[in-house]
C-alpha positions in Angstrom: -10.3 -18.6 12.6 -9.6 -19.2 8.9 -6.5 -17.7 9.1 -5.3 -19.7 12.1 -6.3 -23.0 10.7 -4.0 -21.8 7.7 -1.0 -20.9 10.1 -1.3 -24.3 11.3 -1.3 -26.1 8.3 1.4 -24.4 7.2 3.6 -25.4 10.0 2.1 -28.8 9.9 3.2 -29.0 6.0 7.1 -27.9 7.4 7.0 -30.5 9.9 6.5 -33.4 7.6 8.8 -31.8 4.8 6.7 -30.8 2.5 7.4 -28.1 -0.5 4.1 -27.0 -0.9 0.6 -27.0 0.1 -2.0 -26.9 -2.7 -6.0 -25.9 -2.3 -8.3 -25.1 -4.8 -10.5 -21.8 -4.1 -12.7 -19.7 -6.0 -12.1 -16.5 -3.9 -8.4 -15.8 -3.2 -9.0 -12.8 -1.1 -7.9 -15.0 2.5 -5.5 -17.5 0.6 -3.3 -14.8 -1.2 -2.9 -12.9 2.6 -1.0 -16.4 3.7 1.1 -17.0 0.9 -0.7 -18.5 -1.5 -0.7 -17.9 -5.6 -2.5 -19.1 -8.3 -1.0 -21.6 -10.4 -2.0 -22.6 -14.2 -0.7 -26.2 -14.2 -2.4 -28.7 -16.5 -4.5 -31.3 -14.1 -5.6 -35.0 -14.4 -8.3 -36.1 -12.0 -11.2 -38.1 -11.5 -14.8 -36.5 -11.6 -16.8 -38.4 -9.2 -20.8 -37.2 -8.7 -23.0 -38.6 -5.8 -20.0 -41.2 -4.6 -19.9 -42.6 -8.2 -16.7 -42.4 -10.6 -18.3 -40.5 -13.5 -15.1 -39.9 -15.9 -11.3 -38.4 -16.1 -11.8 -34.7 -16.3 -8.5 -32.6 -17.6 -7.8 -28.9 -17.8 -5.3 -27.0 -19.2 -5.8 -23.7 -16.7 -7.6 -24.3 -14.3 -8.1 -21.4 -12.1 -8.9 -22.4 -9.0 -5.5 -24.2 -8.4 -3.5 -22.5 -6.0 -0.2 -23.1 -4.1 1.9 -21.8 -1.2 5.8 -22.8 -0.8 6.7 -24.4 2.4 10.3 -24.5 1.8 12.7 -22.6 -0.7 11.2 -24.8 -3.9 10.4 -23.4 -7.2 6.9 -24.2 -8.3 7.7 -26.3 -11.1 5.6 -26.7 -14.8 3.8 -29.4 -15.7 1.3 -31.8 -15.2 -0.3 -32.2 -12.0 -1.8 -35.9 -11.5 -4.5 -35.9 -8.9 -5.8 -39.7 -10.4 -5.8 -42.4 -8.0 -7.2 -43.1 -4.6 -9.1 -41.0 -3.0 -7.4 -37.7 -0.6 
């Protein structure tokens, strides 16, 4: 079911012209079988705890980050800004 809900947000992400689809995952083991790769850009984003702003929060490798290519893009370096509204 996993797996599905992948293969259609993959073709989702190639409709609307996207290059890549990012997640964040502690265990790899389905994400790597569709495509995706860890990836050790820095990251910007806000730390919120119990519905409450509670800081900026940075990391230089942060090892959850991972990405899958959509289209024939290069995964490019640097900073990854996730501040702003919410997703």
């Amino acid at each position: 079911m996993a797996g599905r809900l992948l293969t259609e947000l993959t073709a989702y992400a190639t409709a609307c012209a996207m290059d890549f689809i990012l997640l964040f995952a502690d265990d790899d083991t389905l994400y790597t079988r569709h495509g995706f790769t860890r990836v050790a850009n820095p990251l910007s984003w806000v730390k919120i705890n119990d519905h409450q702003v509670i800081g900026l929060a940075r990391s230089v490798t942060p090892h959850e980050l991972m990405a899958r290519p959509v289209t024939t893009a290069t995964w490019p370096p640097g900073e990854i800004d996730l501040l702003g509204h919410v997703f």
